[in-house]
C-alpha positions, -999 to +999 in steps of 0.1 A: +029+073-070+036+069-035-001+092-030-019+063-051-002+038-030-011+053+000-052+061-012-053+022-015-040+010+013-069+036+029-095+022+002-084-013+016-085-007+052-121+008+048-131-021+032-137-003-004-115-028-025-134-065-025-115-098-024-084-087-009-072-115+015-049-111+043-022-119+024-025-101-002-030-074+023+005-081+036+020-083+003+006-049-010+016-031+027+053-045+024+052-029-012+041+002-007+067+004+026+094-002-002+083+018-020+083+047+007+116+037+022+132+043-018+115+072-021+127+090+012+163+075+005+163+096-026+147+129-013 
């Protein structure tokens, strides 16, 4: 999960995902950094 998270985030920044505002942007970074933080608190 948190590899599919992270290929977006890339696919975003290099401007291969259309219509994402900077907000959404935002919104989709702080979730995949919660979802990081969980998943290292449970290693």
């Amino acid at each position: 999960m948190l590899k599919a998270l992270n290929e977006t985030h890339t696919a975003i920044e290099n401007g291969h995902v259309g219509l994402i505002n900077d907000q959404t942007r935002k919104e989709f970074d702080s979730l995949r950094d919660k979802f990081q933080d969980f998943v290292l608190s449970n290693l």
